[in-house]
Structures are given as C-alpha cells and as structure tokens.
VEXDREN-26803 format. One record per residue (C-alpha): residue number from 0; x, y, z. Coordinates in nm, 2 decimals. Example, Ala and Ser with C-alpha at 12.3 -4.5 7.8 and 13.67 -1.06 7.14 Angstrom:
BEGIN
<pos: 0 x: 1.23 y: -0.45 z: 0.78>
<pos: 1 x: 1.37 y: -0.11 z: 0.71>
***
This chain:
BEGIN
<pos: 0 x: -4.13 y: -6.81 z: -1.78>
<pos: 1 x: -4.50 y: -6.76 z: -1.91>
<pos: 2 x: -4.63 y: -6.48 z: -2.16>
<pos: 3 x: -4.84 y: -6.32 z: -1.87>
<pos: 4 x: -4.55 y: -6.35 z: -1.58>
<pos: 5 x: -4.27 y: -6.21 z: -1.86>
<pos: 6 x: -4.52 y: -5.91 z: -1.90>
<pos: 7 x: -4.64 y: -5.86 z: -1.60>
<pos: 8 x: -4.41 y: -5.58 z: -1.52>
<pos: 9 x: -4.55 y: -5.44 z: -1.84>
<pos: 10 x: -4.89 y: -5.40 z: -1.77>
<pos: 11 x: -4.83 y: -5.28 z: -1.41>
<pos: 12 x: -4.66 y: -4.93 z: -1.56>
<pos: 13 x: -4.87 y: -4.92 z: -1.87>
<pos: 14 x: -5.14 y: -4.90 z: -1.59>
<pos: 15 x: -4.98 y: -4.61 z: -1.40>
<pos: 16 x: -4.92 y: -4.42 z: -1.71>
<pos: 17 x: -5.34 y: -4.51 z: -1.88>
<pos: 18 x: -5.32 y: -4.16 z: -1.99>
<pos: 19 x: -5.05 y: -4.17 z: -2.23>
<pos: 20 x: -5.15 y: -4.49 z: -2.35>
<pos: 21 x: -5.49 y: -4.42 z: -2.38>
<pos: 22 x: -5.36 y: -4.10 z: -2.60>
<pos: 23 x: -5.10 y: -4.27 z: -2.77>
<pos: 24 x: -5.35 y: -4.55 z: -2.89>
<pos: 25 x: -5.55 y: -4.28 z: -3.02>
<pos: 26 x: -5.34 y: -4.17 z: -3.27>
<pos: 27 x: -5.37 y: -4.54 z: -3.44>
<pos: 28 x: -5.74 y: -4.51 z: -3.51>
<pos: 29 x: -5.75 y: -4.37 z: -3.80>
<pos: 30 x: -5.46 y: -4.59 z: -3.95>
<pos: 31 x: -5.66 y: -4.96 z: -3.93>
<pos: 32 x: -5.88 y: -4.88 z: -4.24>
<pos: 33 x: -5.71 y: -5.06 z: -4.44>
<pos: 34 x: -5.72 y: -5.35 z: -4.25>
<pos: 35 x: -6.08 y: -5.37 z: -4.17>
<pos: 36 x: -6.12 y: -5.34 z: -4.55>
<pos: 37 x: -5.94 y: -5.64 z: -4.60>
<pos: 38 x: -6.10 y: -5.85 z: -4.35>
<pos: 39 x: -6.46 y: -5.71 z: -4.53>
<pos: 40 x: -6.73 y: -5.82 z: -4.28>
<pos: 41 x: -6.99 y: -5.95 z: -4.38>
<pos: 42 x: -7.32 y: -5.95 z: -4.14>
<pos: 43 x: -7.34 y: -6.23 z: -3.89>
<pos: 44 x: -6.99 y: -6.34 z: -3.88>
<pos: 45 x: -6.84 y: -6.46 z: -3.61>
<pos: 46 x: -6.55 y: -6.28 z: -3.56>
<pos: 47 x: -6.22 y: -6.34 z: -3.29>
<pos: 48 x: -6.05 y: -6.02 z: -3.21>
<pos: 49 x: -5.71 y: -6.09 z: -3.06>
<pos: 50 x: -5.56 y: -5.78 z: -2.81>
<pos: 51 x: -5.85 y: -5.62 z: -2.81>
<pos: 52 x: -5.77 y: -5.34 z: -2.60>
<pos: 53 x: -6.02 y: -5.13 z: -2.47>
<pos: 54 x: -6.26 y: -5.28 z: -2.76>
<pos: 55 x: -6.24 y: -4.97 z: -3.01>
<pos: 56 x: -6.20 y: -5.19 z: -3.29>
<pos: 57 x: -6.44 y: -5.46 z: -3.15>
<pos: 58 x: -6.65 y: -5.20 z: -3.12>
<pos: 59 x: -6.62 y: -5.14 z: -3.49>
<pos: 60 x: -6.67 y: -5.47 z: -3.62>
<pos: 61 x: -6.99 y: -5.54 z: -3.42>
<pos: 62 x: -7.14 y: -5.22 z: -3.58>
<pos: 63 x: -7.06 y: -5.32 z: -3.93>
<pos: 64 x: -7.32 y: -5.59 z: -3.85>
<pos: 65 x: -7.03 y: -5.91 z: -3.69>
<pos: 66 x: -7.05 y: -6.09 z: -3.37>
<pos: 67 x: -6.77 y: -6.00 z: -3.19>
<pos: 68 x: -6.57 y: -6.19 z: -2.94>
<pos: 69 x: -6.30 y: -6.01 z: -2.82>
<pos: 70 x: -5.95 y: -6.14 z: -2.62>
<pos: 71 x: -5.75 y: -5.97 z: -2.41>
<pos: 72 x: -5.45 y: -6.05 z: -2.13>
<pos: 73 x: -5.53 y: -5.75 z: -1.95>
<pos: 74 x: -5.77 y: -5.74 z: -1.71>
<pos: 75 x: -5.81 y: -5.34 z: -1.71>
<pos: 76 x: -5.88 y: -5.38 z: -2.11>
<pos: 77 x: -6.12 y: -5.63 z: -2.08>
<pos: 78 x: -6.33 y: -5.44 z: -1.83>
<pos: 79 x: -6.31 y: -5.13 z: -2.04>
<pos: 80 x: -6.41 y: -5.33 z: -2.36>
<pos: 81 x: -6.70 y: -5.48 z: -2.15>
<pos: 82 x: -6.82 y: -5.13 z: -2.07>
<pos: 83 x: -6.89 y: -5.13 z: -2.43>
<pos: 84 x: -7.14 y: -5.41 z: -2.42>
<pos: 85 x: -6.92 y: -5.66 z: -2.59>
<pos: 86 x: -6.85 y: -6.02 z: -2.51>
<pos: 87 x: -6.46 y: -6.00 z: -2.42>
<pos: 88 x: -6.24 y: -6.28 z: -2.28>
<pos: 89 x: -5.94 y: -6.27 z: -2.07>
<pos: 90 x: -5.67 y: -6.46 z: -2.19>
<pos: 91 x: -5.30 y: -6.56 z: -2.33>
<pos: 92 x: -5.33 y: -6.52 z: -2.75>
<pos: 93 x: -5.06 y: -6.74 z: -2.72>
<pos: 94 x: -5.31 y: -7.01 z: -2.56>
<pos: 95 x: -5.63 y: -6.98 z: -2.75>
<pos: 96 x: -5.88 y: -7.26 z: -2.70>
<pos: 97 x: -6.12 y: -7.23 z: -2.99>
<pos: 98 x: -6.23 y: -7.47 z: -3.24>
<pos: 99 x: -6.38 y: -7.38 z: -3.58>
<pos: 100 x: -6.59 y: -7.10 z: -3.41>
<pos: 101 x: -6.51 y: -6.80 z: -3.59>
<pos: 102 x: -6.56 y: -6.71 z: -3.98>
<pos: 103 x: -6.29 y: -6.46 z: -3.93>
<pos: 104 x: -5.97 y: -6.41 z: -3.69>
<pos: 105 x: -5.89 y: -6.00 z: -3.64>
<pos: 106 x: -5.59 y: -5.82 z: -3.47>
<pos: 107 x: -5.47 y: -5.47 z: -3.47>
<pos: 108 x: -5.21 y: -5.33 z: -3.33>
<pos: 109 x: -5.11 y: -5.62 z: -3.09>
<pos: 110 x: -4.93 y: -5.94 z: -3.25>
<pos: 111 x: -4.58 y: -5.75 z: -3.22>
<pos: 112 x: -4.69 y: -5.80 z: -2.83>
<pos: 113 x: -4.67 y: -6.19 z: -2.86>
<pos: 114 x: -4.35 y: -6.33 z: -2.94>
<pos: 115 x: -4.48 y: -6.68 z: -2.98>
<pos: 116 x: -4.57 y: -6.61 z: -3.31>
<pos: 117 x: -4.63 y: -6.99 z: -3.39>
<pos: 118 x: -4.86 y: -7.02 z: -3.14>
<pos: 119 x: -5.07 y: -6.74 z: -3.20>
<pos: 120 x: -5.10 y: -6.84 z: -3.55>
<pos: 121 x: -5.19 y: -7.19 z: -3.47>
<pos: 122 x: -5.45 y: -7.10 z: -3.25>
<pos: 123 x: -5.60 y: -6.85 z: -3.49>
<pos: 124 x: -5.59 y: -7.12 z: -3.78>
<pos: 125 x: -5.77 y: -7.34 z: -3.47>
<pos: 126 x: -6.04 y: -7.16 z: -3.41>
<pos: 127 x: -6.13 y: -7.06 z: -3.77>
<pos: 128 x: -6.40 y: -7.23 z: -3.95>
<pos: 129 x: -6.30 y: -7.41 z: -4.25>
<pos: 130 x: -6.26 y: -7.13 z: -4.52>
<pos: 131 x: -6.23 y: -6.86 z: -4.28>
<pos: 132 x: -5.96 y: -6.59 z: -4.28>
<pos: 133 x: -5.68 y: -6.43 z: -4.04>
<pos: 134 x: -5.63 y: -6.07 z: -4.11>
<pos: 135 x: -5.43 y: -5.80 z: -3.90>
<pos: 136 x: -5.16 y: -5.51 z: -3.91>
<pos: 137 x: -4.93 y: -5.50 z: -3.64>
<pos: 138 x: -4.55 y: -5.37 z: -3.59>
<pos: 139 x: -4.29 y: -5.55 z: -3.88>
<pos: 140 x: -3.96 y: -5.57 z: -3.89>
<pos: 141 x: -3.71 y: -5.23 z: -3.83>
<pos: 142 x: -3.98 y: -5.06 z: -3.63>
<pos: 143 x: -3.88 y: -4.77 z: -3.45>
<pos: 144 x: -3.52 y: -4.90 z: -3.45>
<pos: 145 x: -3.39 y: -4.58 z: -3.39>
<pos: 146 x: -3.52 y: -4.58 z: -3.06>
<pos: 147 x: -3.48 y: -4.93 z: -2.97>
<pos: 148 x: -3.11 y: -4.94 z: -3.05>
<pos: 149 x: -3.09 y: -4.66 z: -2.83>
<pos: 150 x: -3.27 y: -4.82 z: -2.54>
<pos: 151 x: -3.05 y: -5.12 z: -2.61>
<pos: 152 x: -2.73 y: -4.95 z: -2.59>
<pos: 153 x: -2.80 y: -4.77 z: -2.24>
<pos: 154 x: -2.93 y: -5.07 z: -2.09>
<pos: 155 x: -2.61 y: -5.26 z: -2.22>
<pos: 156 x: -2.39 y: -4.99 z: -2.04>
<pos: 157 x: -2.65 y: -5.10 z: -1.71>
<pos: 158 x: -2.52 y: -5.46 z: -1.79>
<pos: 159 x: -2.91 y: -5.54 z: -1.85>
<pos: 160 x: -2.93 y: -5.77 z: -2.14>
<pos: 161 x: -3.16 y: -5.58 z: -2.37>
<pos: 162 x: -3.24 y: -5.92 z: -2.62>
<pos: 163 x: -3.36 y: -6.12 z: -2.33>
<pos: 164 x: -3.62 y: -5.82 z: -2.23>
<pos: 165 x: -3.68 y: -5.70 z: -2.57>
<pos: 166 x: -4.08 y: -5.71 z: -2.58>
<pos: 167 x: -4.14 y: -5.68 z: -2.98>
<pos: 168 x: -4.15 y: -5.96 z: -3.21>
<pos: 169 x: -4.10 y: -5.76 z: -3.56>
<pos: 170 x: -4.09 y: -6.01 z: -3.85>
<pos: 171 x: -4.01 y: -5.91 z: -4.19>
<pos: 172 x: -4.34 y: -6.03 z: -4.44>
<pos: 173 x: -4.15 y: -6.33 z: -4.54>
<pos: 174 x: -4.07 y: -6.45 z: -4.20>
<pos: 175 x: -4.45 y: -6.37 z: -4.10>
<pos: 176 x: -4.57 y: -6.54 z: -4.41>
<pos: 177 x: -4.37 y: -6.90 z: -4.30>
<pos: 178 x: -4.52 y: -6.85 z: -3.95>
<pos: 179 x: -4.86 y: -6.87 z: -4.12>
<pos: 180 x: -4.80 y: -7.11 z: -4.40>
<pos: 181 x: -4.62 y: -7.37 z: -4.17>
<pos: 182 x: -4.94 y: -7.37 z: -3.96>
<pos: 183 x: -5.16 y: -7.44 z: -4.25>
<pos: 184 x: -5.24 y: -7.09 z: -4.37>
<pos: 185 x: -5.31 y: -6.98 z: -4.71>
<pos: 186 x: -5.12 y: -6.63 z: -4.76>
<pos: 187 x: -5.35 y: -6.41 z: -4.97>
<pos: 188 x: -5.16 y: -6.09 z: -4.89>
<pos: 189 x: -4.86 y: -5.97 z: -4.70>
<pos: 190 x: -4.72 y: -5.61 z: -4.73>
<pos: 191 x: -4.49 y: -5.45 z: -4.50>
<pos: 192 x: -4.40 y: -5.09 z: -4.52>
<pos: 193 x: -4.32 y: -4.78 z: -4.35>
<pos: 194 x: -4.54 y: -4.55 z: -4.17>
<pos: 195 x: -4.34 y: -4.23 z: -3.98>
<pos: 196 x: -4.57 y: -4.09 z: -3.73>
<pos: 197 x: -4.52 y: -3.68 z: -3.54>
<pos: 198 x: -4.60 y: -3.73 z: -3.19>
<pos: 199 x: -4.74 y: -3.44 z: -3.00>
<pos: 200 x: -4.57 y: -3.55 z: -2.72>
<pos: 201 x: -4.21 y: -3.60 z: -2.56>
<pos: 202 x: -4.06 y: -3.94 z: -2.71>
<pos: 203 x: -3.95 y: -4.01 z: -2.37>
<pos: 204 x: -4.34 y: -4.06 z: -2.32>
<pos: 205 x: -4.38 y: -4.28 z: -2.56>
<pos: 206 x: -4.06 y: -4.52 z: -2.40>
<pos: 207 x: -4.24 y: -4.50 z: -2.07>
<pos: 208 x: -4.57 y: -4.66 z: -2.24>
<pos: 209 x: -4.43 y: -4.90 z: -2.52>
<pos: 210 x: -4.05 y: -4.93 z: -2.36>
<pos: 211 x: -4.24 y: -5.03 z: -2.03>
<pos: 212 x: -4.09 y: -5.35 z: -2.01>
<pos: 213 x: -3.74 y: -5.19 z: -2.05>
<pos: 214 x: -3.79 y: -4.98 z: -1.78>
<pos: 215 x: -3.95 y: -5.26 z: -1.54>
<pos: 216 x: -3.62 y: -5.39 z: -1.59>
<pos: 217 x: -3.47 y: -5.09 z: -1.34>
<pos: 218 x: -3.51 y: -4.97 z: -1.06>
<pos: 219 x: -3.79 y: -4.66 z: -1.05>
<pos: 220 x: -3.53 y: -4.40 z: -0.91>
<pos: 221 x: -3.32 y: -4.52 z: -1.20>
<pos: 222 x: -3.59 y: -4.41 z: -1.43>
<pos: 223 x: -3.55 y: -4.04 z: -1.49>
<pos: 224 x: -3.16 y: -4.05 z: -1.59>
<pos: 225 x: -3.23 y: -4.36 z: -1.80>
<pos: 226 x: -3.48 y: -4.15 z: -2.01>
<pos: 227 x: -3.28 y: -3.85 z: -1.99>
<pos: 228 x: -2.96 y: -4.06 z: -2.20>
<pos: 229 x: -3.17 y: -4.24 z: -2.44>
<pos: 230 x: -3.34 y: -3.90 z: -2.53>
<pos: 231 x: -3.06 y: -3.70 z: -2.59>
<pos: 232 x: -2.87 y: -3.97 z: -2.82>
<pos: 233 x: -3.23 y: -3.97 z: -3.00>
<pos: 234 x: -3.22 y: -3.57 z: -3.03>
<pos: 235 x: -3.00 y: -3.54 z: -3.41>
<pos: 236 x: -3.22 y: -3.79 z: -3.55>
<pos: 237 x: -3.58 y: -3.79 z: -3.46>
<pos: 238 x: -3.62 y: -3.43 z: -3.37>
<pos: 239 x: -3.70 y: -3.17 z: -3.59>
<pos: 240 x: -3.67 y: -2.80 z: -3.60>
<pos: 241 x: -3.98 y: -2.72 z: -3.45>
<pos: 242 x: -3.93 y: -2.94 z: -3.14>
<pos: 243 x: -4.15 y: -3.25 z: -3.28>
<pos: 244 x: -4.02 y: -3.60 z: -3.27>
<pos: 245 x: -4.11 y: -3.91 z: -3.52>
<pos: 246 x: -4.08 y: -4.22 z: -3.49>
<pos: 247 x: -3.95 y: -4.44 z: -3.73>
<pos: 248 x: -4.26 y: -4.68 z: -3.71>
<pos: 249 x: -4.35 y: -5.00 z: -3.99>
<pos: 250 x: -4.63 y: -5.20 z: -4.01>
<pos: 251 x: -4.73 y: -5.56 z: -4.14>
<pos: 252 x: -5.08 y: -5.63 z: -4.28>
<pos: 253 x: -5.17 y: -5.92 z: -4.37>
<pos: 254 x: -5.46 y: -6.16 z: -4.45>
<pos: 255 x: -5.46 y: -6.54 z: -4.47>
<pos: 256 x: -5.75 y: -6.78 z: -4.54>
<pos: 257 x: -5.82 y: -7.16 z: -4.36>
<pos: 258 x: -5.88 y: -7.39 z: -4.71>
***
C-alpha cells in the first residue's frame, strides 16, 4: 500500500471536518518561532517546505525575503497555499524528486505524518545544495499518549488492529538523529521535549481531526459511541476542573546541515 492510498481515508474526513482543522492548526502558529529561528533565512534562498499546508508558514518564509517552494499531498492544501501566491507542488514527501535545488529544507508540524522517515530524509538531503541545512519541529516520541493508548484500546475491543492504522511516526531525538545521519546528515541540533497545550474545544474534536485515520477505520454510524468511550476513559486524566482538556503533546526540533 502507498503513502497517499494508506491516507486517503484521512484526508477525506479531515476535509469534512476543515473547520476544526483549520482552528486546530491555528493554535500552532505561534509555537514554530523557534524553529524558523533556527533555520535563519537569509534573502534569496531557495527554500523546500515539506507539508506545507495551507502555506502559513510558506507564507512566512517568502516574506522574510526566501524563495519558497512549497509541497503538499493534499490537493485542498495546495490550492489554498496557491491562493497565497506561492509556488506549491503536489506530492508524496516520501517521493521527493529534487536535486541540489534548495539552500534550505523546512517542515513544520508535518514529518510525524510520514512514517517513511528514511525516505523523507533522503530526499530532503537530495535536494539540498551542498552545505545546505534540514530544519523542522514535528510530533516526537510519547505525544499525546494518553489519548492514543486510549484510542488503541477501544479499537482493540473492535478487533481493529490499532498498530497497523496507527498514522504517527514519533521518534525519540536519538532515533530521529540515526534517520538523518545514516542518510548523510550532519546533526547540529536535536531537542525533544514537552509542550502540554489547553484546547478550547471538546478532545473528542481533536480525535475526529488528528485520530481521522482511526475513525476511517469504522464504520460512520459507529463513530459517535466510539468517541463517546475513548472520552470518558480520558475524563480523570486530561480534564480539569474547569471543563478544559490538555493534551499531553511533545515536539522534536531539529536542524541538520548537507557537508
């Protein structure tokens, strides 16, 4: 099975529910400083962003003076993130096709998407320049495990096998930084730690965006209940007093130079 067949289900109900992604994403926006200071842009660079989204970040980048190019498997992204006036591609990160075009390779909020990490990495490394860098932030290891363990469980008493459908690939810093290195990569900086966000909305809205592929794995009438279980066992741990939920998020950020 393909990347884009495995996730088609995904993007067909992250489609029908664009309003809680769109708001969902919008709490992130403020949280990718840090990597945009380490990838430090300087003007007219070439720079590769991978899972692009709607182009915020893009978006971004081309204002700080870079030439973006920005990737994207979804067709619905890429036509928003065109509306922006960028130049946006449509593709697989998994099956990128550059060579030595880019001074810089950028991703936020999208690598724990693509499980093929190898692949990703090799094709970033590809389409670098010589002495250009890979930077990103994405999802690392335990993130929201609270919540996934829970979703695991009630599809395991559905006799779904969660592993096989699991969507996230969460590496721990090391295991990211051997994915890079064994591709050719230079690891300048790795960090992986903890970042608890309040939502201001129902966590079983946030399942129904990032748990889509969990739930594409049901049928829709089976939906509702499903939720229903998997918030309830969620309840004593990730909701507080005042009726707000966390989630239990980490990130990785990371930044690795082509010598």
């Amino acid at each position: 099975m393909t990347a884009s067949s495995f996730f088609r289900p995904f993007f067909e109900l992250q489609e029908r529910n664009a309003l809680p992604y769109e708001t969902n994403t919008c709490s992130q926006i403020h949280r990718a400083n840090g990597a945009i200071e380490l990838l430090a842009i300087k003007t007219g660079e070439r720079v590769l962003d991978i899972g692009c989204g709607d182009g915020y970040w893009s978006e971004q980048l081309a204002r700080q003076g870079a030439e973006v190019v920005g990737f994207d498997s979804s067709p619905e992204k890429v036509n928003a993130a065109r509306s922006r006036n960028l130049e946006v591609k449509l593709g697989n990160a998994e099956e990128l096709y550059f060579h030595q075009e880019f001074d810089a390779v950028f991703s936020h909020a999208a690598l724990h998407w693509m499980r093929h990490a190898d692949q990703v990495a090799r094709g970033a490394f590809m389409a670098l320049k010589p002495g250009g860098r890979f930077v990103g932030e994405f999802a690392g290891a335990k993130n929201a495990l609270l919540i996934r363990r829970a979703i695991h469980e009630a599809l395991e008493r559905r006799s779904v096998d969660a592993q096989d459908i699991d969507p996230w690939y969460l590496p721990s810093a090391h295991e990211y930084q051997q994915v890079l290195e064994q591709v050719g990569f230079h690891v300048t900086f790795i960090s992986w730690f903890e970042r608890p966000m309040v939502l201001d909305y129902p966590v079983s809205e946030w399942i129904k965006t990032y748990g889509s592929p969990y739930l594409a794995a049901l049928p829709v009438d089976a939906h509702a209940q499903f939720l229903e279980e998997v918030t309830e066992e969620l309840a004593s741990d990730l909701l507080d007093s005042s009726g707000h939920w966390t989630v239990d998020y980490t990130r990785l950020r990371f930044r690795a130079e082509k010598k």
